[in-house]
C-alpha positions as CSV (number, residue, x, y, z in Angstrom):
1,X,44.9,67.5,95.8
2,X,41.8,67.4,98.2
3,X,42.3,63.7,99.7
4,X,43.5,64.2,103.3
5,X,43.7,61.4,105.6
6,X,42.7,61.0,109.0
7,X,46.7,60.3,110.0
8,X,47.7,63.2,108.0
9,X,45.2,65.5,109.6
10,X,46.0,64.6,112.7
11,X,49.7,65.2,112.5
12,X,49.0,68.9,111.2
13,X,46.8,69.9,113.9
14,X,49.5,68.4,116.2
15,X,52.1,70.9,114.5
16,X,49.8,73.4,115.0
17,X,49.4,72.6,118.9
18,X,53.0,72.5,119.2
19,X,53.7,75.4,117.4
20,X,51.5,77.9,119.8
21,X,52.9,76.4,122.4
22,X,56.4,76.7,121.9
23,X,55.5,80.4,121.0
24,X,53.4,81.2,124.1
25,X,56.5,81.5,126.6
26,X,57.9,84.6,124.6
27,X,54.4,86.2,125.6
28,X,54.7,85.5,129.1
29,X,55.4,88.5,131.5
30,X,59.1,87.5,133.0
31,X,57.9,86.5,136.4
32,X,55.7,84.2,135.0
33,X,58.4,83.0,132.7
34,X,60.5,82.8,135.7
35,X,57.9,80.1,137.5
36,X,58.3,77.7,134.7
37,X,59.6,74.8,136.6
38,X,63.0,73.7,135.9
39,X,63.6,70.9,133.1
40,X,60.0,71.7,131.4
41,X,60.8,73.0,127.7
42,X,60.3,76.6,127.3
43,X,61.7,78.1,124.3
44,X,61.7,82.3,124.4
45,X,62.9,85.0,121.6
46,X,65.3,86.9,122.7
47,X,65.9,90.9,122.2
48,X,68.4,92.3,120.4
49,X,70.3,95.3,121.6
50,X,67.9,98.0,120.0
51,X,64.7,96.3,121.4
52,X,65.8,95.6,125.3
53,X,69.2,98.1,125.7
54,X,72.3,97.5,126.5
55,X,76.1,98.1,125.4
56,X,77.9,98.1,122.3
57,X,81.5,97.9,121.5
58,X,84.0,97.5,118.5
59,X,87.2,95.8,119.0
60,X,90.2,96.4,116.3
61,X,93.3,93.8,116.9
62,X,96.5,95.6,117.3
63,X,98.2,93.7,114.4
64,X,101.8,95.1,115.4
65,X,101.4,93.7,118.6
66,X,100.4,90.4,117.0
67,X,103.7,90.3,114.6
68,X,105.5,91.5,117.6
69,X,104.9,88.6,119.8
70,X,104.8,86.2,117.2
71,X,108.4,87.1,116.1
72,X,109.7,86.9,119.8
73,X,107.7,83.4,120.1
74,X,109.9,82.6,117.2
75,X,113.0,84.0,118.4
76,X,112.4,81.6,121.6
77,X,112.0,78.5,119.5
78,X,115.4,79.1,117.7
79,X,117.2,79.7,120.2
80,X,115.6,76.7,122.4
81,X,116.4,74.5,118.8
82,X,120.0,75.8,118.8
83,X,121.1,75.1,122.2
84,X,119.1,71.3,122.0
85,X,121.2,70.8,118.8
86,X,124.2,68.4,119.3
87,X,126.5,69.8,119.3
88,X,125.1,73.1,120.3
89,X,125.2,75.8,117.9
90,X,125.7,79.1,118.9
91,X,124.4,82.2,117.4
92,X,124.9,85.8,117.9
93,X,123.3,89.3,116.0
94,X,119.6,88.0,116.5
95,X,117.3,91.1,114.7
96,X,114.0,91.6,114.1
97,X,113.1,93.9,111.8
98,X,110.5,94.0,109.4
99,X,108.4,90.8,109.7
100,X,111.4,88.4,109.6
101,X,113.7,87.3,112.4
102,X,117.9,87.1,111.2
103,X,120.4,85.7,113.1
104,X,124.6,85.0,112.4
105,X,125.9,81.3,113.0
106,X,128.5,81.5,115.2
107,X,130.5,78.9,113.1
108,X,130.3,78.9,109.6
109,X,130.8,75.0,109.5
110,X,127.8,74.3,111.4
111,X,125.3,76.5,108.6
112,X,123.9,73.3,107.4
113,X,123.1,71.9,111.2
114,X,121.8,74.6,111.8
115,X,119.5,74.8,108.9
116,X,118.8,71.0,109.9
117,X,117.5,72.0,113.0
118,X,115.3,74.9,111.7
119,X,113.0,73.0,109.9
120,X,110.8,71.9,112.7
121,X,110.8,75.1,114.2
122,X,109.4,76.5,111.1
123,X,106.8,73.8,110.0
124,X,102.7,73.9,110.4
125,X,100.3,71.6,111.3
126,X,99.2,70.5,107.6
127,X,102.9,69.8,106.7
128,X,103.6,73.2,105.2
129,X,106.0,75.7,106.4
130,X,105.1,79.1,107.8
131,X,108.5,80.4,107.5
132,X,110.6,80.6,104.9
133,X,115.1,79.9,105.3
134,X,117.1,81.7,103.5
135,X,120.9,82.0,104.1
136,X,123.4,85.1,103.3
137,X,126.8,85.9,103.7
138,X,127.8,82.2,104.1
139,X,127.0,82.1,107.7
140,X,123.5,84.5,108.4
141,X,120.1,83.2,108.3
142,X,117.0,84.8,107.9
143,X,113.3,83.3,108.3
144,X,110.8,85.3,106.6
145,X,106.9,84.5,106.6
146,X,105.4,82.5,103.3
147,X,103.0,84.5,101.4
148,X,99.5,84.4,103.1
149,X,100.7,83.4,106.6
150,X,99.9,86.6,108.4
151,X,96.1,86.7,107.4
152,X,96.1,83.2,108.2
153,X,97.2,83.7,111.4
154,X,95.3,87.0,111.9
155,X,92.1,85.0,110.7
156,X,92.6,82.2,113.2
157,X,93.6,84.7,116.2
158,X,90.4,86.9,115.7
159,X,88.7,83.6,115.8
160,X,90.1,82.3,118.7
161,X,89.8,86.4,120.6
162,X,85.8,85.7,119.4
163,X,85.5,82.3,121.6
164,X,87.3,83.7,124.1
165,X,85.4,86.4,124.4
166,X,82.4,84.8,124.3
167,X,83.2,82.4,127.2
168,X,83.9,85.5,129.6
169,X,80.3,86.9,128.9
170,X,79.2,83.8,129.5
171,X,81.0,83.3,133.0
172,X,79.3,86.9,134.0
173,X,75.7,85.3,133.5
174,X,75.3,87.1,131.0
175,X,72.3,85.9,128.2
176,X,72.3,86.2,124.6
177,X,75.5,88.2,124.0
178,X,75.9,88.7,120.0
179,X,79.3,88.2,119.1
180,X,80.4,88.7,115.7
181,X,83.7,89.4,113.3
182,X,83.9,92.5,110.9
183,X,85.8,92.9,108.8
184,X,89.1,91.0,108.8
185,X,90.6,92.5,112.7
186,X,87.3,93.9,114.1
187,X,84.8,92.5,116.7
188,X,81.5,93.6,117.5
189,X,80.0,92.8,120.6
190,X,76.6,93.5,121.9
191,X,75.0,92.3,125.0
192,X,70.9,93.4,125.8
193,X,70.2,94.1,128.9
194,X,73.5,95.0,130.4
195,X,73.5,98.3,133.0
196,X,77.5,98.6,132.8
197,X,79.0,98.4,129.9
198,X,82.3,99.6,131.8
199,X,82.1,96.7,133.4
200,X,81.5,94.9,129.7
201,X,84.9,97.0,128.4
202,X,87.2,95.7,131.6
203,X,86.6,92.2,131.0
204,X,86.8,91.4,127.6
205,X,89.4,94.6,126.4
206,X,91.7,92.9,129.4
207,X,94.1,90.3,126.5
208,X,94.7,88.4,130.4
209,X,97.8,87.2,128.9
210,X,100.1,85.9,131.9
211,X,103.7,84.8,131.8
212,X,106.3,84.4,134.2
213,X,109.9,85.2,133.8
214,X,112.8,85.8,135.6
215,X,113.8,88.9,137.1
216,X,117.1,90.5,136.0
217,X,118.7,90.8,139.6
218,X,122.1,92.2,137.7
219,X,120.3,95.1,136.2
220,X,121.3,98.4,136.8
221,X,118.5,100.4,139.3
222,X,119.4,103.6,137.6
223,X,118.9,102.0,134.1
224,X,115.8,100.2,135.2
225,X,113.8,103.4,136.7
226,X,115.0,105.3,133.3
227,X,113.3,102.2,131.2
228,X,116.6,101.0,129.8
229,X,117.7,97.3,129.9
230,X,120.4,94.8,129.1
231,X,120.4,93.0,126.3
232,X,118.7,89.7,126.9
233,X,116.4,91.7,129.2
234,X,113.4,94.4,128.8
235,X,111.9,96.9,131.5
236,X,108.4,96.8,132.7
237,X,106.0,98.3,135.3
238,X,105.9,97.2,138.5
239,X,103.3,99.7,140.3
240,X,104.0,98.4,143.7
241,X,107.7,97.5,143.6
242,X,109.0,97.4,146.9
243,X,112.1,99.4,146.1
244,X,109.8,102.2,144.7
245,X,111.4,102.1,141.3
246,X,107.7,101.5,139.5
247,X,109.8,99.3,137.2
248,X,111.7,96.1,137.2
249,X,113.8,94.2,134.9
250,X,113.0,90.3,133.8
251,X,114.4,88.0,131.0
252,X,113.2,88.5,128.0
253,X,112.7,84.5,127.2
254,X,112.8,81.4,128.6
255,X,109.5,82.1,130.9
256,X,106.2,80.1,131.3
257,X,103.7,81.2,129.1
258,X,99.8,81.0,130.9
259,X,98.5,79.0,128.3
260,X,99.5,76.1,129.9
261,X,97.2,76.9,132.8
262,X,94.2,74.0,133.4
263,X,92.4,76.5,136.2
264,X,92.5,79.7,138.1
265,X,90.6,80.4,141.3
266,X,89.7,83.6,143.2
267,X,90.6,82.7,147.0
268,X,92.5,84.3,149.9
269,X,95.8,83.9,151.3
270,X,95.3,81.9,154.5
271,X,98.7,84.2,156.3
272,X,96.8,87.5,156.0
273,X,93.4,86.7,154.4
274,X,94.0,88.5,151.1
275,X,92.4,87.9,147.8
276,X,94.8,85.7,145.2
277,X,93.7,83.6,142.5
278,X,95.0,80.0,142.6
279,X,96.2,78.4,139.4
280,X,97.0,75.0,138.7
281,X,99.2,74.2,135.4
282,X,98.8,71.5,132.4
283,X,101.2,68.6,132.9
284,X,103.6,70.4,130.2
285,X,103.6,73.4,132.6
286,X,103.2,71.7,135.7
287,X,107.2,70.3,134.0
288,X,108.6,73.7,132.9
289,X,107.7,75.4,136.3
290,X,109.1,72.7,138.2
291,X,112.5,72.6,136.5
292,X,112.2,76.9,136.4
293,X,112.0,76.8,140.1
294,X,114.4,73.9,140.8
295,X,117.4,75.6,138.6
296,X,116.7,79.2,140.4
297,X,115.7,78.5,143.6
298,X,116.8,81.5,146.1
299,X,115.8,84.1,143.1
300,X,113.1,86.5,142.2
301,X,110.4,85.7,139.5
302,X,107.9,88.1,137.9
303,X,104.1,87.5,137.7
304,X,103.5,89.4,134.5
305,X,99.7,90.1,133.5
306,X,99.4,91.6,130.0
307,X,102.6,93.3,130.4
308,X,102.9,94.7,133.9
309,X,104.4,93.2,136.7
310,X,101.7,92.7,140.0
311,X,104.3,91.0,142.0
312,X,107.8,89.3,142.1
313,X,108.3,87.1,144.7
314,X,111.5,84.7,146.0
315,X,111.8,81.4,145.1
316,X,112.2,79.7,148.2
317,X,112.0,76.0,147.4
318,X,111.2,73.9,144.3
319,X,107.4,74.2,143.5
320,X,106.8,70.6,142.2
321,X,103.0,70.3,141.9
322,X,102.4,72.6,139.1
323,X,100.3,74.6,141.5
324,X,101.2,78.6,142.3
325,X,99.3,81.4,143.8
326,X,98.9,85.0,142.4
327,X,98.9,87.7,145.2
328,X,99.6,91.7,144.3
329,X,96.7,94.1,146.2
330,X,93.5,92.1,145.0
331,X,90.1,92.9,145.5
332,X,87.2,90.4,145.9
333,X,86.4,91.5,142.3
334,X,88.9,92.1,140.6
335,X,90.6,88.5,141.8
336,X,87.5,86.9,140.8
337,X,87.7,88.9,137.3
338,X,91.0,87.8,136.4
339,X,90.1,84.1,137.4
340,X,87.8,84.3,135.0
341,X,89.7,86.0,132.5
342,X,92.3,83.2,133.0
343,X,89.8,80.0,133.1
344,X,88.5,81.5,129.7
345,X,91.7,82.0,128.1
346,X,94.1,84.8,127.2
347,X,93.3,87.1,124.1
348,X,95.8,85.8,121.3
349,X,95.6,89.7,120.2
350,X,95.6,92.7,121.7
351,X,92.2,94.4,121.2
352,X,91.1,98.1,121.8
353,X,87.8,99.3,121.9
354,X,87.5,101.8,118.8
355,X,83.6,102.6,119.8
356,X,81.7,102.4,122.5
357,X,77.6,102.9,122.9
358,X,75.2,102.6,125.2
359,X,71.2,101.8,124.2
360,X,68.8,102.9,127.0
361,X,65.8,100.3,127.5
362,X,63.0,103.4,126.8
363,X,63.9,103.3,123.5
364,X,63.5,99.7,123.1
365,X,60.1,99.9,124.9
366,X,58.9,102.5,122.5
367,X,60.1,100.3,119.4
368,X,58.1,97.3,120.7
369,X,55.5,98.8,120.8
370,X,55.9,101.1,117.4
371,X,56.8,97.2,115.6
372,X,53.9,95.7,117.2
373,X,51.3,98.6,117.0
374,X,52.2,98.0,113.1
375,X,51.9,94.3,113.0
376,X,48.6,94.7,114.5
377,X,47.2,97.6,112.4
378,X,48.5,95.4,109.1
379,X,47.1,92.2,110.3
380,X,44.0,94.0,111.3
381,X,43.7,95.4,107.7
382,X,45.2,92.1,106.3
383,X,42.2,90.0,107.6
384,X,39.4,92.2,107.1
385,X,40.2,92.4,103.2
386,X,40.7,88.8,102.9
387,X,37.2,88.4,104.8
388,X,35.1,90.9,102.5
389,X,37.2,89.6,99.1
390,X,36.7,85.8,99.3
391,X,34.2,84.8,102.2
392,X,34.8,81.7,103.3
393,X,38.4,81.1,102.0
394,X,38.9,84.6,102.9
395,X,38.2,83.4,106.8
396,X,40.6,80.5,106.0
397,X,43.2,82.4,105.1
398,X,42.9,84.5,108.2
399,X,43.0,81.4,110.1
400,X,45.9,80.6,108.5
401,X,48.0,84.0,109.0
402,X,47.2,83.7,112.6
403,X,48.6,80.4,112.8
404,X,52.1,82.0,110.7
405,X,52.8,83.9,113.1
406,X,52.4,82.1,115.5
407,X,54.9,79.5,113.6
408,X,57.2,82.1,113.1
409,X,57.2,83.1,116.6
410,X,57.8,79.4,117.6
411,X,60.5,78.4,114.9
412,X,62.7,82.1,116.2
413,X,62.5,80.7,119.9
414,X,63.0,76.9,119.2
415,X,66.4,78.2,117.6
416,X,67.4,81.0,119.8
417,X,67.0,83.6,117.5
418,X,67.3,87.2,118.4
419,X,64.3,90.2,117.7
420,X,65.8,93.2,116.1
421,X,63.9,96.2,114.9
422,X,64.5,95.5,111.5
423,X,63.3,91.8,112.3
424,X,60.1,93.4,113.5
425,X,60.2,95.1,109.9
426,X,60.7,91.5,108.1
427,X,58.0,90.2,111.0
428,X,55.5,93.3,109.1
429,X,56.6,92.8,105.8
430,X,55.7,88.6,106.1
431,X,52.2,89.1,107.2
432,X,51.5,91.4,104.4
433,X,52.8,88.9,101.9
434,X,51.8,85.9,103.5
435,X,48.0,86.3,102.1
436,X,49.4,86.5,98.4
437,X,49.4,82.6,97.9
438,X,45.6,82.8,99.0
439,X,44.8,85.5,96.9
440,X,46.5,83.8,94.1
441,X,44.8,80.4,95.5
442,X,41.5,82.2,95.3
443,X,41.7,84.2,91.9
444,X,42.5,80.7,90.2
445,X,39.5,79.1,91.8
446,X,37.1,81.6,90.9
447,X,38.7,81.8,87.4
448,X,37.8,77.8,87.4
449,X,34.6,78.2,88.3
450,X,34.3,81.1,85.1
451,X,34.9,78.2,82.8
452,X,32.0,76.1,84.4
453,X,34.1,73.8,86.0
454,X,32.3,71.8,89.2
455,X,33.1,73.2,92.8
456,X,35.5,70.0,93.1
457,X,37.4,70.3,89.7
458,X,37.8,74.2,90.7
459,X,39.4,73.6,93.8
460,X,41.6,70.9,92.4
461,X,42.9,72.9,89.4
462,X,43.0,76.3,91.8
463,X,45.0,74.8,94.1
464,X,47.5,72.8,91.9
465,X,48.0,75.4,89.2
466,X,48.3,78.2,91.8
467,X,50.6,76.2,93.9
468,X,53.2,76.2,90.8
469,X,53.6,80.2,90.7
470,X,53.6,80.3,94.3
471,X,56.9,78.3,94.9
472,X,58.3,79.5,91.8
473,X,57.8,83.5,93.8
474,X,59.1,82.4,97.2
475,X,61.8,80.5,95.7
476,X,63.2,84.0,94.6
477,X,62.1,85.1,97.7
478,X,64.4,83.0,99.9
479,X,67.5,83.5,97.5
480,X,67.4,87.5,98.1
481,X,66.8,86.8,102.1
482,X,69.9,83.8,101.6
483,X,72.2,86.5,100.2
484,X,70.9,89.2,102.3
485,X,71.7,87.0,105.5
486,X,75.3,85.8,104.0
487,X,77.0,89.5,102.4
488,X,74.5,91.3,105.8
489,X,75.3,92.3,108.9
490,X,74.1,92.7,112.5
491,X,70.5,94.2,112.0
492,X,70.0,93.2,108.1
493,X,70.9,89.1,108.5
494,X,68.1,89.8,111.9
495,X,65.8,90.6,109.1
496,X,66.6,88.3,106.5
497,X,66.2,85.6,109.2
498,X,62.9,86.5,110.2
499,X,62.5,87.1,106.1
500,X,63.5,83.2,105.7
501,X,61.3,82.1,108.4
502,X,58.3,83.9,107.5
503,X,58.4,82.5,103.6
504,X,58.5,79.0,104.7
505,X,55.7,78.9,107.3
506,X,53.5,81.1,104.8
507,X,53.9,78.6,101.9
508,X,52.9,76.0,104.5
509,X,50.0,77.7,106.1
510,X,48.3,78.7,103.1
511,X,48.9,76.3,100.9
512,X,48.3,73.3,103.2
513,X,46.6,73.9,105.8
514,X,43.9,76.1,104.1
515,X,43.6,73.0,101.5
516,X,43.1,70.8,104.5
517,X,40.2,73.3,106.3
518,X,38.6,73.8,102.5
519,X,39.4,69.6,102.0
520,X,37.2,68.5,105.3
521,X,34.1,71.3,104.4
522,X,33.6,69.8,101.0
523,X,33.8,66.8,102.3
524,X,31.2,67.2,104.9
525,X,29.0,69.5,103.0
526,X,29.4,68.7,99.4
527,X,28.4,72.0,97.7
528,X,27.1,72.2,94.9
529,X,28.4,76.4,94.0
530,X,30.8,78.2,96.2
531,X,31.0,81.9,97.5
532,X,34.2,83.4,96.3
């Protein structure tokens, strides 16, 4: 238990170099931090939003919204199946109502084609179907969802909203946003350090989503400003609508979705030097606009951002390069905002902000130093009982806590953890505990030496039989702070992390390294009776 070699000593004090070192930078005051030369590793904890201040919101998906437009993405994709059938079927009495999309076949003969043609429509990726086909009345067919479709596809759109969102933080500059679901259609996001959190609330509420579609030149002006349409047709907002209706009518389907985009670009018009964002579409896109433009040249399109018109300009000529330009009264900002909305992707969900809170830095400041006022009254009292119980080994195990937290420190910034006020509480409650394997360490040695074993015998036995209990405790230990992290949230998995963290490293400083400090004195001193 005592038999260290050189190699193995080496290696330890070579963690333990490493490990200050890779703390040290979350010490530094920021402009020093700042002069680290580029490229040279310097790992740093961040704060969470309670510690450095910030903003806070909770997002709840509008799940009517997300049944709404996946019905009408539906209703598109039969109809586009229909006409492509050969020979074309034709369908009339298309409803939506309650979750499932219904629809008459024109010709009662052509059911079975038409169910024919169906089944790729409603097929998934894994080879199931998300919609089921049923038929009624000899010629009407409705497609209704399979059971657990809608939280699958609520699950995978709040997924895809929480990578979205996380890329626009990220385009702002923005460090060390915390993004994370609640709850099956909630998102919480909370970025430290951020002064304007209206700014926060603009960019990621905005769903970004951009289509294009046709206007409805037949409409009726007085049934457009009233917000009535055709059928085939709906009515939306067009602020600065040159007519100054402050609507206008488009085709419901058969536009180009912005999914399809590869890049957007805030830049100015070169004719009268206003900002417009450039975009630039996929090859599927770059297809669909072509042919959109080639079959209505000499007509008006709509440039629809999450449901409002910002402009509807003529078609004058085929635009073949799947390139376009976005103009409609930009500013500098907000062009450059809705690039980056765009580049990022548009929200598959529509999500409002349900609360909203602000977390000045004072109050951060004054929990730093409440959190490390603590940590330094408890390690001072942690160290000086250690000293005055066990001599020696109680110096050791000081040593040892010392070097803890420093691990601890280091492991948090070599993974990019985040510091929460309860983490400072888990970052307490470890240094009080971490001296238990020592005092258990020390009670078994001194309980040796009671039966007369030799200072040797003592250490071996203290070490090895204490060493059993003290896994067996931690073991428990990091079970509570596994479930704690996996059924927590937000500020408890902060301080089960630094909970999980803090076990480890303890075990390891106080069992091994104090054995290898205790290991090279006897070595070098051989003593005959020991101080404990």
């Amino acid at each position: 238990m005592l038999d260290f070699t050189p190699w193995r000593v080496w290696m330890l004090r070579a963690l333990i170099v490493l490990s200050l070192l890779a703390a040290l930078p979350s010490f530094l005051p920021k402009v020093w931090f700042d002069q680290i030369p580029e490229g040279v590793p310097a790992p740093k904890i961040s704060l969470g939003l309670d510690l450095a201040g910030g903003s806070h919101i909770l997002l709840e998906a509008d799940v009517a919204q997300l049944e709404r437009d996946r019905l009408e993405s539906l209703e598109d994709s039969v109809r586009t199946a229909m006409r492509r059938a050969e020979p074309r079927i034709a369908i009339d009495n298309v409803t939506r109502t309650g979750g499932k999309l219904s629809f008459a076949v024109t010709d009662q003969a052509q059911i079975d084609a038409a169910r024919e043609a169906l089944l790729p429509v409603t097929a998934n990726n894994t080879g199931g179907r998300d919609w089921s086909i049923e038929v009624t009345d000899g010629n009407r067919i409705t497609l209704a969802p399979n059971s657990g479709t809608e939280s699958t596809v609520l699950d995978q759109a709040m997924q895809s909203a929480k990578d979205v969102i996380d890329r626009r933080i990220n385009a702002l500059g923005t460090l060390e946003p915390t993004i994370i679901r609640q709850g099956p259609d909630r998102i919480v996001v909370q970025v430290p350090g951020l002064q304007d959190p209206q700014a926060l609330k603009e960019l990621i509420g905005k769903t970004a989503k951009l289509e294009f579609k046709l206007v409805d030149e037949n409409a009726d002006p007085e049934q457009t400003a009233q917000g009535k349409a055709r059928v085939g047709s709906q009515v939306l907002p067009y602020p600065n609508n040159p007519t100054g209706i402050p609507f206008i009518a488009v085709r419901r389907l058969g536009g180009i979705a912005g999914d399809q985009l590869t890049g957007a670009q805030q830049s100015f018009d070169p004719q009268d030097n206003q900002p417009v964002v450039n975009i630039q579409f996929n090859g599927e896109g770059g297809q669909r606009f072509a042919r959109m433009t080639q079959q209505n040249t000499g007509k008006l399109f709509a440039i629809v951002l999450d449901g409002q018109v910002i402009s509807a300009p003529q078609i004058n000529e085929p635009i073949l390069g799947g390139a376009s330009q976005i103009s409609g009264s930009f500013t500098v900002e907000s062009a450059s905002q809705l690039a980056i909305s765009l580049n990022s992707g548009a929200l598959p969900v529509d999500l409002k902000v349900v609360e909203e809170r602000s977390v000045g830095p004072d109050l951060g400041a004054d929990s730093i130093r409440s959190g490390v006022l603590a940590a330094l009254i408890g390690t001072a009292g942690v160290l000086t009982w250690m000293i005055l119980s066990y001599g020696r080994f109680g110096i050791y195990a000081s040593y040892a806590l010392v070097i803890n937290v420093a691990m601890i420190l280091a492991v948090m910034a070599l993974f990019n953890a985040t510091l929460t006020l309860p983490g400072i509480a888990g970052f307490v409650l470890t240094i009080g505990a971490a001296v238990d394997a020592n005092v258990l360490i020390n009670e078994r040695i001194r309980e040796e030496r009671r039966k007369g074993r030799r200072v040797v015998q003592a250490l071996e036995n203290g070490y090895k039989e204490a060493s059993r209990a003290i896994f067996d405790a931690n073991i428990t230990n990091v079970i509570a702070a596994v479930l704690l992290f996996i059924f927590g949230s937000g500020p408890i998995r902060g301080f089960a992390v630094v909970l999980m963290i803090g076990i480890v490293t303890s075990v390891f400083t106080a069992v091994t390294l104090t054995r290898m400090w205790v290991s090279g004195w006897v070595r070098k001193n051989r003593p005959q009776d020991i101080n404990i």
